[in-house]
ROVEXMAR-236654 format. One line per 3 residues: number of its first residue (from 1); for each residue z, y, x of C-alpha. Coordinates in Angstrom, 1 decimal, always signed. Layout:
N
NUM> Z,Y,X | ...
This chain:
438
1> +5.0,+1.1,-10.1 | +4.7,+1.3,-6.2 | +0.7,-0.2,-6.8
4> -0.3,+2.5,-8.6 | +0.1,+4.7,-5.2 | -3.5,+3.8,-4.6
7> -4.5,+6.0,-7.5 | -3.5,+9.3,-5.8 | -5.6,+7.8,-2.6
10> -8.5,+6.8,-4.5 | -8.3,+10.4,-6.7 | -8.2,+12.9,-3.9
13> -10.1,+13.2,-0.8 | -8.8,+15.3,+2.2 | -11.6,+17.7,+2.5
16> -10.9,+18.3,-1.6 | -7.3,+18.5,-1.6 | -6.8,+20.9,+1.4
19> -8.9,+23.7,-0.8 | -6.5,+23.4,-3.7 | -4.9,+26.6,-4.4
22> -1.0,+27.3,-3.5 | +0.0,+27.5,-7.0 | -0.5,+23.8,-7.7
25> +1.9,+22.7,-4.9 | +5.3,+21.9,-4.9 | +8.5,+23.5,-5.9
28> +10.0,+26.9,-4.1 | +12.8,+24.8,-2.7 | +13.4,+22.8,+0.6
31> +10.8,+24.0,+3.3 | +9.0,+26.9,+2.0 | +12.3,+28.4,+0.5
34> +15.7,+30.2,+2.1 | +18.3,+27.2,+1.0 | +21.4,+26.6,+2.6
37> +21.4,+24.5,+5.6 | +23.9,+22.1,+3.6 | +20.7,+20.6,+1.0
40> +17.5,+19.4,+1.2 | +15.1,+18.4,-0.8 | +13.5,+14.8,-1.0
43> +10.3,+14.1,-3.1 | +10.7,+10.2,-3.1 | +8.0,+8.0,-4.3
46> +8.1,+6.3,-7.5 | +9.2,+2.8,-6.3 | +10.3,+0.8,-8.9
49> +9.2,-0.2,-12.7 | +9.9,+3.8,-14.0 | +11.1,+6.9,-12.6
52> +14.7,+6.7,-14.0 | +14.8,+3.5,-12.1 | +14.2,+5.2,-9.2
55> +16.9,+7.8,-10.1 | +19.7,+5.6,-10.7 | +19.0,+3.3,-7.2
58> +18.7,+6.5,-5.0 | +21.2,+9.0,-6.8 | +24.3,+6.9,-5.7
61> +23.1,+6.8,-2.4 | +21.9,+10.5,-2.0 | +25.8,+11.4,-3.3
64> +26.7,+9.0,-0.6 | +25.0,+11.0,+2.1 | +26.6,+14.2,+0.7
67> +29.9,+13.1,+1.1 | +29.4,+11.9,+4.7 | +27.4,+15.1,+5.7
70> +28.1,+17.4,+3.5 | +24.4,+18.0,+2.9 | +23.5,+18.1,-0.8
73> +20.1,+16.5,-1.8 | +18.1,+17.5,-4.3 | +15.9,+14.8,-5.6
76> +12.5,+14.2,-7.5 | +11.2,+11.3,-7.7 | +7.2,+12.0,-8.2
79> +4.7,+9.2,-9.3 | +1.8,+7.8,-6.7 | -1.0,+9.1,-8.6
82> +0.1,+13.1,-8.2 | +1.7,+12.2,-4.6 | -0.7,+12.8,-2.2
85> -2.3,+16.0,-3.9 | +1.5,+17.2,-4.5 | +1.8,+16.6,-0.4
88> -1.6,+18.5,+0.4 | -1.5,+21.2,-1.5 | +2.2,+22.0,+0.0
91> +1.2,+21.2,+3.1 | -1.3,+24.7,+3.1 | +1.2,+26.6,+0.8
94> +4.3,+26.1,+2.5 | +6.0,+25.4,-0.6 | +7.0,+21.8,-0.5
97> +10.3,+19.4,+0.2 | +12.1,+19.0,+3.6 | +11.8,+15.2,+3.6
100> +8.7,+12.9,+1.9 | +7.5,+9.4,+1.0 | +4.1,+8.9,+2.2
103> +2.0,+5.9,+1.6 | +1.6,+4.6,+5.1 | -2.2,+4.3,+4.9
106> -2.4,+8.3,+4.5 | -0.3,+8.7,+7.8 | -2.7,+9.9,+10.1
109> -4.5,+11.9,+7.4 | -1.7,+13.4,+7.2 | -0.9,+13.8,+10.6
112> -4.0,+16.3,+10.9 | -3.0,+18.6,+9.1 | -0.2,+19.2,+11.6
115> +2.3,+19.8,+8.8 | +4.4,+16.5,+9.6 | +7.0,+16.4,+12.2
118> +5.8,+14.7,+14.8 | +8.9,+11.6,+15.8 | +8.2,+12.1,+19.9
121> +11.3,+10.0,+21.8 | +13.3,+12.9,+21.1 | +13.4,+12.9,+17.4
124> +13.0,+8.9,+17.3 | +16.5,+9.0,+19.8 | +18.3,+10.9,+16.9
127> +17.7,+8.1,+14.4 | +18.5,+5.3,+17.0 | +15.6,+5.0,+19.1
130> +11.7,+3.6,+18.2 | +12.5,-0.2,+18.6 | +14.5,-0.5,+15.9
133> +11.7,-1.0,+14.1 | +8.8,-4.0,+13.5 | +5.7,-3.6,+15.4
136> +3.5,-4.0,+12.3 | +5.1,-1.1,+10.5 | +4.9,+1.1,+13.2
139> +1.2,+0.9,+13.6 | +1.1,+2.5,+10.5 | +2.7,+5.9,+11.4
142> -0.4,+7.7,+12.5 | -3.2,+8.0,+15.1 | -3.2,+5.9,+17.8
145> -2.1,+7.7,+20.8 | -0.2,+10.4,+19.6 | +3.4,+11.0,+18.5
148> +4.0,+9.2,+14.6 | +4.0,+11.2,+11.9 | +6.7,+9.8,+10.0
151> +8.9,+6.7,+9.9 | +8.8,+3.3,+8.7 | +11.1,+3.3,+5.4
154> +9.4,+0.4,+3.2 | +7.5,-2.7,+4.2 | +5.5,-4.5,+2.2
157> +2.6,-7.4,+2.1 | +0.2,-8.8,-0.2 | +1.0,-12.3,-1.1
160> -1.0,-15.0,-3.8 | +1.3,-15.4,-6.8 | +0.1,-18.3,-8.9
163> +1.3,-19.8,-12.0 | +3.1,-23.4,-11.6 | +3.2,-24.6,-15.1
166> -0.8,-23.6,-15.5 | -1.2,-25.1,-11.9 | +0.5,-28.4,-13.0
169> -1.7,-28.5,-16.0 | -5.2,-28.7,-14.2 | -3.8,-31.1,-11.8
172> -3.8,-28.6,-9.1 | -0.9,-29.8,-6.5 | -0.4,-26.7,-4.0
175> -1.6,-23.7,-3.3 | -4.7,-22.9,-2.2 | -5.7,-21.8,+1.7
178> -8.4,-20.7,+1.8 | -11.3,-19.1,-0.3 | -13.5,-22.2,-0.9
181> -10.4,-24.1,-2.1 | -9.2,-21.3,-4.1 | -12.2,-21.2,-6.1
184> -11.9,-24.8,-6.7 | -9.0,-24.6,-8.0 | -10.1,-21.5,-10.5
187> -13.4,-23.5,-11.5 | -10.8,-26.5,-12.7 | -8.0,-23.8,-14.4
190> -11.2,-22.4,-15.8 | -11.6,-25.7,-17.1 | -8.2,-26.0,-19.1
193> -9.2,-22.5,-20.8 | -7.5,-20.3,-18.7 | -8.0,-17.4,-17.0
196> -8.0,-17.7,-13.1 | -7.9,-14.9,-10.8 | -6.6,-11.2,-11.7
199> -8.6,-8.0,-9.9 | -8.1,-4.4,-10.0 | -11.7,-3.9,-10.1
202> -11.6,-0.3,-11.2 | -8.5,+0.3,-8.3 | -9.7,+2.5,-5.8
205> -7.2,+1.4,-3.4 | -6.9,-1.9,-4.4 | -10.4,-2.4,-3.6
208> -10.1,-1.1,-0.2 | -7.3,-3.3,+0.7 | -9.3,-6.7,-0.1
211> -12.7,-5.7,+1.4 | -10.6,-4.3,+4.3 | -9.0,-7.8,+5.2
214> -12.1,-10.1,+4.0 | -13.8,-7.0,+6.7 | -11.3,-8.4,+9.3
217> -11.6,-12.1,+8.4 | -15.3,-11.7,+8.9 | -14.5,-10.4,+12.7
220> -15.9,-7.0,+11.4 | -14.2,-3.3,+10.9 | -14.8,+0.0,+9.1
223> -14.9,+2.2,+11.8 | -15.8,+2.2,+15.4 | -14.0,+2.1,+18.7
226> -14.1,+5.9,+18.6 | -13.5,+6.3,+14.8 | -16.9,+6.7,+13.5
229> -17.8,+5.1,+9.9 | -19.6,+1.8,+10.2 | -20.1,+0.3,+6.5
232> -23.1,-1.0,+6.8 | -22.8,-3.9,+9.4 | -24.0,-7.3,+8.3
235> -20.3,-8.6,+8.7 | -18.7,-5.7,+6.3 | -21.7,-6.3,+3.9
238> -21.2,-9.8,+3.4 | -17.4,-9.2,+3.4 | -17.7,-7.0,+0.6
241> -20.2,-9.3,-1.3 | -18.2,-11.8,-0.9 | -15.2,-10.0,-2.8
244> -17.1,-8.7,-5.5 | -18.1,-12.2,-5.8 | -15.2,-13.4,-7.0
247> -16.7,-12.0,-9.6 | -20.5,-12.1,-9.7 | -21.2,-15.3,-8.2
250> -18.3,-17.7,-8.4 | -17.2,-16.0,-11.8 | -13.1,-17.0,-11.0
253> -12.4,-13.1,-12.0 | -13.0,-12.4,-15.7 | -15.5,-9.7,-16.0
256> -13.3,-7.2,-18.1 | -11.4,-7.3,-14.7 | -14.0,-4.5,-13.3
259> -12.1,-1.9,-15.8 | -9.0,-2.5,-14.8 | -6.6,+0.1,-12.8
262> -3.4,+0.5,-14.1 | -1.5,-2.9,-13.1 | -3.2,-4.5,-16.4
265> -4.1,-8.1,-13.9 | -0.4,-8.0,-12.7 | +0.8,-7.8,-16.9
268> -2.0,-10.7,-17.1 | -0.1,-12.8,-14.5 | +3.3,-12.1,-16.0
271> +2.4,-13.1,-19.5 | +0.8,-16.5,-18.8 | -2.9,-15.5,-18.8
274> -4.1,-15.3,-15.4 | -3.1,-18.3,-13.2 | -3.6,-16.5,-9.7
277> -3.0,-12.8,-8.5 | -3.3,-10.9,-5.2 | -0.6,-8.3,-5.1
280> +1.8,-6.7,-2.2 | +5.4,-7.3,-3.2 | +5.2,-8.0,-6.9
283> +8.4,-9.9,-7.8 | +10.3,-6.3,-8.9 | +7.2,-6.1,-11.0
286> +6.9,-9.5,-12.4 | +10.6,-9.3,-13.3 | +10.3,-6.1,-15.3
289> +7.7,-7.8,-17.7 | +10.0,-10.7,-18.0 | +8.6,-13.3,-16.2
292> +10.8,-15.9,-14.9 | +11.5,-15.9,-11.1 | +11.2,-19.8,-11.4
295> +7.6,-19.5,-13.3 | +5.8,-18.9,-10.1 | +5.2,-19.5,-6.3
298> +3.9,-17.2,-3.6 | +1.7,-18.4,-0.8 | -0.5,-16.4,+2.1
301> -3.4,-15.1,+0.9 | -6.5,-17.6,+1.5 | -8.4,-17.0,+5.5
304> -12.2,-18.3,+5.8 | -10.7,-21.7,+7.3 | -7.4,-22.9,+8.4
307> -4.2,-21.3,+8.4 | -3.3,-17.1,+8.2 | -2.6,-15.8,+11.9
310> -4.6,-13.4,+14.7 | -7.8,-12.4,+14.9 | -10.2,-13.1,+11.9
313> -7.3,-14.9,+10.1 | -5.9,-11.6,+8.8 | -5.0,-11.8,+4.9
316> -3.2,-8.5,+4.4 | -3.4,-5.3,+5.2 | +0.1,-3.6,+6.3
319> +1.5,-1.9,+3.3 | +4.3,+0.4,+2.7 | +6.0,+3.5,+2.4
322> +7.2,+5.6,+5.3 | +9.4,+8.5,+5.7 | +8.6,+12.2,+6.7
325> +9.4,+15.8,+7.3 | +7.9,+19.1,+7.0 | +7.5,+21.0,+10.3
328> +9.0,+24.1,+8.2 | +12.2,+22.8,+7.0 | +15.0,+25.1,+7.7
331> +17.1,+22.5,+8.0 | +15.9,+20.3,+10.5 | +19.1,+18.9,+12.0
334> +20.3,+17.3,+8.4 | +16.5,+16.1,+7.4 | +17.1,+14.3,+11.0
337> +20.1,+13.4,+9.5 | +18.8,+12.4,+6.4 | +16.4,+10.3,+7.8
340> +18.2,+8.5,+10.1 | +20.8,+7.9,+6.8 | +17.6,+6.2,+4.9
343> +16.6,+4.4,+8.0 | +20.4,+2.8,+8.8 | +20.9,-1.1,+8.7
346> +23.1,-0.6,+5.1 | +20.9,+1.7,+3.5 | +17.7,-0.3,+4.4
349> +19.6,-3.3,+2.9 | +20.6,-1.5,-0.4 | +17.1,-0.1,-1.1
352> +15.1,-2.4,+0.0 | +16.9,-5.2,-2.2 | +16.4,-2.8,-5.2
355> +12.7,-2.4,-4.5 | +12.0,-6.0,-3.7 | +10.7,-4.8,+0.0
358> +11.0,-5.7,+3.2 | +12.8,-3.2,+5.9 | +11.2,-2.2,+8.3
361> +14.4,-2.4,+10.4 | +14.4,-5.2,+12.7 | +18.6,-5.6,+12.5
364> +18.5,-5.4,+8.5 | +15.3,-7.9,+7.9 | +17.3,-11.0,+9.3
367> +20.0,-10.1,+6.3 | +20.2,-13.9,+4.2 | +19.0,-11.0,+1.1
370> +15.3,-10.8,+2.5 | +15.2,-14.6,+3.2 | +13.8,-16.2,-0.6
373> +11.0,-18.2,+0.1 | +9.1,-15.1,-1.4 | +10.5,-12.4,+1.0
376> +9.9,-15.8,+3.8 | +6.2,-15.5,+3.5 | +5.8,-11.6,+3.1
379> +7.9,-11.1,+6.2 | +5.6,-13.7,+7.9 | +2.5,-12.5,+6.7
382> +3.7,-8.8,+8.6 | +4.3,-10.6,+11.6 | +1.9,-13.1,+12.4
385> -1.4,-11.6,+10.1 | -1.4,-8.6,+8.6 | -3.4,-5.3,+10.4
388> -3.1,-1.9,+9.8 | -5.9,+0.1,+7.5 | -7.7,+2.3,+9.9
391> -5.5,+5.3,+11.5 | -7.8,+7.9,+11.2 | -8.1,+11.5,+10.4
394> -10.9,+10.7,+7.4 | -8.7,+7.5,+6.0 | -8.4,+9.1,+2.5
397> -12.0,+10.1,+2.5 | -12.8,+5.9,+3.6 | -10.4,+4.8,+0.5
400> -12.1,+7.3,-2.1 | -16.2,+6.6,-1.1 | -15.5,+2.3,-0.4
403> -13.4,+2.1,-3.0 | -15.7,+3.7,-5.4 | -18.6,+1.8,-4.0
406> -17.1,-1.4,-5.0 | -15.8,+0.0,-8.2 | -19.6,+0.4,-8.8
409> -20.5,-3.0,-7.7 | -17.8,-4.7,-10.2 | -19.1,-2.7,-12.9
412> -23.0,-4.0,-12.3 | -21.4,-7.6,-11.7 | -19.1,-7.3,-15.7
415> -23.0,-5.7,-17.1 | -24.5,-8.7,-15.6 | -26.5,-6.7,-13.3
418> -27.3,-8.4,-9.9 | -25.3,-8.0,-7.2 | -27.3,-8.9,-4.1
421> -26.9,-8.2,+0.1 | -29.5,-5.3,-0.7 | -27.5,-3.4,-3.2
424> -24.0,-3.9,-1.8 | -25.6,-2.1,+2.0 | -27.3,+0.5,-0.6
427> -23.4,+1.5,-2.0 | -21.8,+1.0,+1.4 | -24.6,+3.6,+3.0
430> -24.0,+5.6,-0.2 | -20.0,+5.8,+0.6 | -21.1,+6.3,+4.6
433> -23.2,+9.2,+3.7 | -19.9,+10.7,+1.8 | -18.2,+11.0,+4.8
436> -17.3,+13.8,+6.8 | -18.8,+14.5,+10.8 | -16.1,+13.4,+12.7
């Protein structure tokens, strides 16, 4: 499932992954091999509820693309939590696919290795020009000020999905805005002996996400102007505190919460135990476990005060998946090709209705298919208050060491253990420490 791409973040640094030996990378074919011009080969990421999922949305389309180009395409489908380490390790063996999924947060990590592609005008001309696509998912395509690494394929946001029936049960009327009402409103579902709020706690990545946006709502960042770690601010301390929180203090996350990594608070939601969850794009994934369409709402994400916009009234980070190719394809002309296939108005219709996405395509969002009142408040979350994780070289490192700090400060929250301003600046300086000299 596409959340689980933050375990091949959260698993592998940079630094690490580039010292992993050639014979752990990726298949003889497609870049590093001597294949006919007419195939390619695509690793695609694991998008759906199971690989063979995957297979049977994109096969029809890949045999599409062969019979308009000729171009054969061989396909693997690889999960998120070998992705990134598959991608590094080919990037210094030369042994890897022509085109790639990436995670868009490892884009400019990415980007440094100089193994991507860059998309200049040139390249971006041959797929129909830059300004086909949104803003928001652009800014997630690598370092600022310098040629994108790869293009925009998926979009995605994170939303709050919460339970109607359970909502309706503690008299609980709408939604909640913002974080004081939404733990209100878990104190009285608390009350009707239920569960409230669903965390990753053990998610690397999901971590990062929420301390990332309660960073911005706080009117605080990561990293400095010129790229340089900053944990330890007094804003991004209390932002952090005030996730974990959720689970120390105001005790609307259920401490066995800290443990979990594998999607286990989205399986709470879907069966009726959990009233609330904070998730990017989940409906694909609620409907896999059976849960009714009908059974739930989706609303922004809770700001500090008011309503989700600019500024410090950020509630999601820019998720998605983007599209890339290896500087050593010998086939560059059909992975142009190719891309420019995955990127057209149809084709950004038909997979991003199987993958319950958003397209990044300007012309193929305003399709009636991505206009559900679900979709309606993703798409508006990307456009109006949702900011891009920092597009630096050492992204994957920030990921690993924050998102590992606050792993750390769930687990002394579930043990009881205090979780105080002090020791919250003690793991962020910890994680700081972890990083590499820029």
């Amino acid at each position: 499932m596409r959340s689980i791409r933050a375990a091949a973040v959260g698993a592998v640094t940079l630094s690490l992954a580039l010292t992993v030996s050639a014979c752990g990378g990726g298949t003889p074919t497609g870049g590093g091999s001597n294949d006919s011009p007419k195939t390619l080969t695509y690793w695609a990421s694991n998008q759906g509820a199971g690989i063979e999922i995957d297979k049977k949305v994109l096969q029809p389309e890949l045999d599409k693309f062969e019979k308009q180009t000729g171009i054969k395409v061989k396909l693997e489908v690889v999960p998120w939590n070998d992705l990134l380490n598959r991608i590094l390790t080919a990037t210094t063996s030369g042994q890897g696919p022509d085109v790639l999924n990436i995670g868009n947060t490892w884009s400019a990590s990415l980007q440094a290795t100089g193994a991507l592609l860059p998309w200049d005008e040139k390249n971006f001309a041959a797929i129909g020009g830059k300004d086909r696509f949104v803003d928001s998912a652009l800014g997630s395509t690598g370092a600022p000020g310098k040629d994108p690494a790869a293009v925009p394929l998926y979009s995605m946001a994170y939303g709050l999905y919460y339970n109607k029936k359970i909502f309706a049960e503690a008299g609980i009327s709408e939604p909640p805005a913002t974080w004081a009402e939404l733990i209100a409103d878990g104190k009285k579902i608390q009350a009707q002996g239920k569960q409230a709020l669903g965390a990753e706690g053990a998610s690397l990545n999901e971590n990062v996400h929420h301390v990332f946006v309660f960073a911005k709502q706080h009117g605080a960042d990561f990293f400095t102007a010129d790229g340089k770690p900053d944990f330890t601010s007094d804003k991004v301390v209390a932002a952090v505190k005030q996730y974990v929180d959720l689970m120390a203090e105001d005790k609307v996350v259920p401490p066995g919460n800290a443990e979990y990594a594998q999607n286990q608070s989205v399986s709470d939601f879907a069966k009726g135990r959990t009233a609330m969850l904070l998730w990017q794009t989940a409906s694909a994934n609620l409907k896999s476990q059976g849960m009714n369409p009908d059974d739930y709402g989706v609303a922004p994400v809770p700001v500090q005060s008011g309503t989700p916009g600019s500024g410090t009234r950020i509630n999601s980070m820019v998720a998605g998946v983007n599209v890339a190719v290896f500087n050593n394809t010998h086939n560059l002309d059909g992975a142009k090709q190719f891309v420019k296939f995955l990127t057209s108005d149809e084709e950004q219709k038909i997979l991003n209705k199987a993958f319950s996405s958003i397209p990044p395509v300007k012309s193929a969002q305003a399709d009636p298919a991505f206009n559900t009142p679900e979709t309606a408040v993703l798409k508006n979350t990307l456009a109006t208050s949702a900011a891009a994780l920092p597009q630096v070289p050492s992204e994957s490192q920030f990921e690993t060491t924050v998102g590992t700090a606050v792993k750390e400060l769930f687990a002394d929250a579930a043990a009881g253990r205090a979780v105080t301003t002090e020791s919250v600046k003690a793991k962020l300086l910890k994680a700081q420490q972890q990083m590499p000299a820029k």
